[in-house]
Every structure is written in C-alpha cells, then in structure tokens.
N, C-alpha and C positions, 0 to 999 in steps of 0.2 A: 504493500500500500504506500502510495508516494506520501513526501511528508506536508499536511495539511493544518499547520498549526497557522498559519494564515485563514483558510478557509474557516476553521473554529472561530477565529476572533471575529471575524466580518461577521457571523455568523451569532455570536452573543451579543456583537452589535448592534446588531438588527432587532435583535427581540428587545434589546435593554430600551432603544428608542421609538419601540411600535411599528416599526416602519423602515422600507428602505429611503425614503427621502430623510428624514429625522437622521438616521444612520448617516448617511452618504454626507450632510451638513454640519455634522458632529466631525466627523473623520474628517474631514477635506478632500474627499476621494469623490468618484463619480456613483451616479446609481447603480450605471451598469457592472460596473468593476464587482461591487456589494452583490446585485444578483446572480454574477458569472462566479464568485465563490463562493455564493449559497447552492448551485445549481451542481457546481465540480464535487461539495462536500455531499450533497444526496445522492449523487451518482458512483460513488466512492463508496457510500456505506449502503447502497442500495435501497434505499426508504426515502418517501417523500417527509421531509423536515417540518413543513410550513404549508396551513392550507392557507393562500392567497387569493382574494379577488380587489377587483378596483379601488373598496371601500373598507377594506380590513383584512386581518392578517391572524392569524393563532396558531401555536404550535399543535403538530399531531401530539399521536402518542410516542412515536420514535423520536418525533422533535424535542418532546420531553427529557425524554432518554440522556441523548447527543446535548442539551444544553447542561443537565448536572454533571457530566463525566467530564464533557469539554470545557466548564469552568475551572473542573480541577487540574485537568490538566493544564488550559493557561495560565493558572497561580503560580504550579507547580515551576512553568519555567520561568516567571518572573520571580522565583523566590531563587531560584537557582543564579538567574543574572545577579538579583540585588548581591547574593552569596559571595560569588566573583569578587564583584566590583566593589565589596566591604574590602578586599583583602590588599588593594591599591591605596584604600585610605586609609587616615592613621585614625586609631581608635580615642574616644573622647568620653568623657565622664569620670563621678568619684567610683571608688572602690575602697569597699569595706574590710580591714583585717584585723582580726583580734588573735593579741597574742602576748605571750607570760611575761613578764616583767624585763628579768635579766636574759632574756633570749631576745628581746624585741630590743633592749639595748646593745646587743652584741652583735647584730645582724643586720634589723632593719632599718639601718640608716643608710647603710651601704647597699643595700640590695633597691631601695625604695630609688635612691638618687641613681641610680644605674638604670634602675625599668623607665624611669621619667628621663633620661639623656634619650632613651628612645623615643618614647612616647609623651611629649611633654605635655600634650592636651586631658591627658591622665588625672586626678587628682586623686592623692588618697586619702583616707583616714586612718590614723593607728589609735588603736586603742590599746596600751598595756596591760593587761588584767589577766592575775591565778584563777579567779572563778572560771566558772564553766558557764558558758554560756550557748544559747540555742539560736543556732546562723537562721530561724524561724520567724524569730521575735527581734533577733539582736541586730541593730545597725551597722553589720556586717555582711561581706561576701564568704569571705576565707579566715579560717584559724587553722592555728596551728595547734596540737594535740598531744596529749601522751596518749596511746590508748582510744579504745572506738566506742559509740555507742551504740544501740541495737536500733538503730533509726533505719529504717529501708530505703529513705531518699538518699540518705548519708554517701556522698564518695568521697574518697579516704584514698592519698596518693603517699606509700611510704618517702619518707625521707631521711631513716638510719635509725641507732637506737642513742636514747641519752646514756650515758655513762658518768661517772665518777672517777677524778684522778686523786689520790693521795698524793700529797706535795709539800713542799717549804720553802723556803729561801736559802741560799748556799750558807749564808752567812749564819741563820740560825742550825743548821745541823753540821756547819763546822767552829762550832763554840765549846771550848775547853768545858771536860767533862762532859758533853753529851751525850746518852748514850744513841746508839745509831736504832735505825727504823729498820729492823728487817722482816718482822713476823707482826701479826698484826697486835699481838699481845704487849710488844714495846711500845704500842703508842699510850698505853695508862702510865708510862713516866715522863709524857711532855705534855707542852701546853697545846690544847688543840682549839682550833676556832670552828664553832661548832653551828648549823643552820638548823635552831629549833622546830622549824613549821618541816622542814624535811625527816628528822631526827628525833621527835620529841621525848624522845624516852632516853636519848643521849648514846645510842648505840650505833656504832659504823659496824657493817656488816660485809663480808668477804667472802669470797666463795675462789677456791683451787683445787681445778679436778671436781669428784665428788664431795669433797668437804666444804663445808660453811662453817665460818667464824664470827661472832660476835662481839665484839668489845667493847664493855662502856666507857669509854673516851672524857679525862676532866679538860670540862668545858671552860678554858680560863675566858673567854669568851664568844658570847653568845647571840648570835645576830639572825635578822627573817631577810637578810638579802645578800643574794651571793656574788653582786661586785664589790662592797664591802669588805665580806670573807677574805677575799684575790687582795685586794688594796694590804688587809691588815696581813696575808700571811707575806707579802710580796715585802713588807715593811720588816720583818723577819718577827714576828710577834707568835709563831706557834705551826703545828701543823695543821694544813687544811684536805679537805677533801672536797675540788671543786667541780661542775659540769666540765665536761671533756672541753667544752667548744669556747670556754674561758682559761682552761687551765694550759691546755695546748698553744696558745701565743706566748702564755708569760713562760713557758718552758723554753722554746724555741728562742725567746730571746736571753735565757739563762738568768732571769728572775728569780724562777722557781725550779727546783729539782723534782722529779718524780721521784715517790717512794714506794715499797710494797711492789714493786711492778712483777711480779710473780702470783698477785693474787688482781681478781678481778671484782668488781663493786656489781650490785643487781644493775641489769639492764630496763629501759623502759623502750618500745618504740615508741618513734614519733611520727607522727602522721600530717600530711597538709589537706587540711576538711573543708568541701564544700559544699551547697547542696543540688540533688541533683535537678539539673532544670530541661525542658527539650531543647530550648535553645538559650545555655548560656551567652550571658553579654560578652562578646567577643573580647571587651579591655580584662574582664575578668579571667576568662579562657588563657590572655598570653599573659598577664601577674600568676597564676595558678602554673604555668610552664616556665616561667623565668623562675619563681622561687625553687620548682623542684631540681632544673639541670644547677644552680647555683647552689646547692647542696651535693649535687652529683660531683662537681668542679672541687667541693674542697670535703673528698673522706674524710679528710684526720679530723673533722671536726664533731659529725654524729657517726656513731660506727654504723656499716650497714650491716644488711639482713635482717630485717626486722621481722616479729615474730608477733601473732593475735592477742590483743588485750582487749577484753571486755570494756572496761573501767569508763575508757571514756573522758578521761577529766586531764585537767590541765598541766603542763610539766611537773615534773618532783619538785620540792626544795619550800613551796609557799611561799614568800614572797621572793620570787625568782632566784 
C-alpha cells in the first residue's frame, strides 16, 4: 500500500471543516487537490469514506473507521517529529533534586555547575535533607537514596554502595607513644570522633571474611555531621571513620591515613530515584544520565555492585 499519510490528513481535514471548501480555505490548497486525496485514500482502502451530495457531507461507516485510526496515526507522526526536533534544542526548565546533606555538599556543586555549562537554560533546585521524602508530594524530580522503596512507579538507577573509611591524620598516629590501629579492638585506646545519628549506641562495626567485629569506640567527640568529623580528624584530633567519597580526597592528598584497611565497614547501596512517568521531561531524562555516568567516571568514590535494600531511606550517618 503506497504511503498515504497525506491522503489521511486532507482527509481529517475535510471532516474537521464540514466541507471541502471550508477544508480547501483552511489549508491554502485547492478543492480539487482535497477531493483527489479523498478519492486516492477510498480507492486505496477500498470503501467509500464520505456520503456527498451538493448540500452536505457525513461520514459512512468505514469513514468512521479511517477517521479514528487515521487520527492516531497522524498524532502519532507529529509526536514523533516534535521527538526529533526536541533533540536539536537545548532543554529548559527547573528541576527538582533532593539529596543528604554531606553528599549534596561533596558533589553537587560540581556536578550541578557542569550539567548547566551544558544546558544553561536548566534551572535547579537542591534541597539538602536526611528525611525521606516522597518525589509524589515533594518538590522534587530526583533523589538520591540509600536503599528502595516498594513503590511500583519507583525507578531506581544504581550508582555504587556507601562505605566507610577508618582514618587519621599522619600527625596524630605518629605521636610518641601511640599505640598503632591495626585490629579493630585498638581503637578503644584512642580518641575517636564519632557520628551519633549514624552510631548511636557508639559502636563501629567491621566485618573480615566471615567475621564481624564490634567495638564501642570513646567518643572524645561527638558530632550529627560528617564534614565536620573530616575537618576535626584532618586537624589530627582522633580517629574517624568517614563516607568513602569524603575520606578518599583527604587521603589522596595525604591529610589522612587509612587504617584497619584489612577489615571492611557495612555497605549501603545507593540508588538515583525517580518517578516513573510515560514521558519524562527531557531536562530531567539528561540530569538523571549526567549524574549516573559522573559516578560511573569516578569509582573510588561509591564502590560499585550494588546489592537490594528494602529500607528505602536516606544515606547512613543523619545529619550527613
């Protein structure tokens, strides 16, 4: 069957204005033209479309037919052009992202100023906040996650698991008479700076191999935020145990030393959640793809392989 997506439109044309004069004055085209692709489109599908005479016009029954199917089908390809032709322009609007405290200060300043060098007509919102919140209700597009809910709309794109580094400062674990970190049991002889909303019961817990360790750690202090923690063990004030994706810079610049590195702390995955919609706003679609390869780009920060969690709620630690 040759291709007749002309014939259909003249064709919806026609009925939308009563008429082929109405039609033919609408369009800018001729009458004849309008009745030569009404005429090719019935002889095509073999049914007369339209019963006509001098002073009116009604669809048959097949005319019936051919005008619901051929509506759908010309949306169809004007949905498809628009589709195209979005992908030429640059996308425009806010965009909502809720996310935990100390992660939304380690990250998205940098990730946010990078998506907008692209897309400057972008505007976002951040919100930093531990609660858990419902991208339902919340003036939000995307959060970030520890953990899933049982939500069905829910899509949920991994992006590695949070971890836990044990750490110091050179200066505090090479201080005459120290003794040194090697088992998790030496750290009840040092000062440890401890994240109570993470911790509350004062216990770092370790796991090597099949064994788990527990140790309750003195807290010479006690804090709900974990760029704090980094600032005061970084100051040499005690050992800390910080997110991977904070402790890993101030290592790399020889700040802080790794300790314990033969045992490993619980993992959490971390997820980037949105909901799911049939047609995602496109500025959202490439924020939701820039933040996941920009995790992809830097491993050492959240480890990957992430593994199912229920839970659903928002990174470990309380106030970030």
């Amino acid at each position: 069957m040759p291709n007749l997506l002309s014939e259909m439109r003249s064709f919806a044309l026609v009925v939308e204005h009563g008429g082929f004069s109405a039609a033919a004055r609408s369009a800018g085209v001729s009458k004849a033209r309008l009745s030569q692709h009404v005429s090719r489109l019935e002889e095509a599908v073999g049914a007369q479309l339209l019963h006509r005479s001098t002073r009116s016009m009604s669809l048959t029954r097949a005319g019936e037919v051919m005008l619901t199917h051929g509506r759908q089908i010309l949306t169809a390809q004007d949905d498809a052009f628009d589709a195209v032709a979005a992908l030429s322009a640059l996308p425009e609007g806010p965009v909502g992202i809720t996310v935990p405290v100390s992660f939304g200060e380690m990250f998205l300043t940098d990730i946010t100023a990078a998506f907008r060098a692209l897309y400057p007509d972008v505007t976002i919102r951040l919100d930093l906040e531990n609660r858990y919140q419902d991208l339902k209700t919340a003036e939000a597009d995307i959060a970030i996650r520890a953990g899933l809910s049982d939500d069905p709309d829910q899509v949920a794109i991994p992006l590695g698991e949070y971890t836990e580094l044990t750490c110091a400062a050179p200066a505090y674990l090479a201080a005459d008479g120290r003794a040194p970190v090697s088992v998790p049991r030496d750290l009840e002889r040092h000062a440890c700076l401890v994240n109570h909303h993470s911790c509350p019961d004062g216990r770092w817990t370790y796991f090597q191999g099949d064994s788990a360790y527990s140790v309750r750690v003195p807290a010479t202090l006690s804090l709900n935020h974990f760029p704090l923690i980094r600032n005061a063990a970084v100051a040499g004030q005690g050992v800390a145990r910080l997110p991977r994706y904070l402790a890993v810079p101030e290592i790399a610049a020889g700040r802080l030393v790794e300790v314990l590195t033969e045992y490993r702390s619980p993992a959490s995955p971390i997820y980037l959640v949105y909901i799911r919609e049939s047609r995602l706003p496109r500025r959202v679609r490439l924020l939701v793809d820039f933040i996941r390869d920009w995790f992809r780009a830097a491993p050492e920060l959240l480890l990957q392989g992430p593994s199912p969690d229920p839970s659903g709620h928002p990174l470990p630690g309380g106030e970030g």
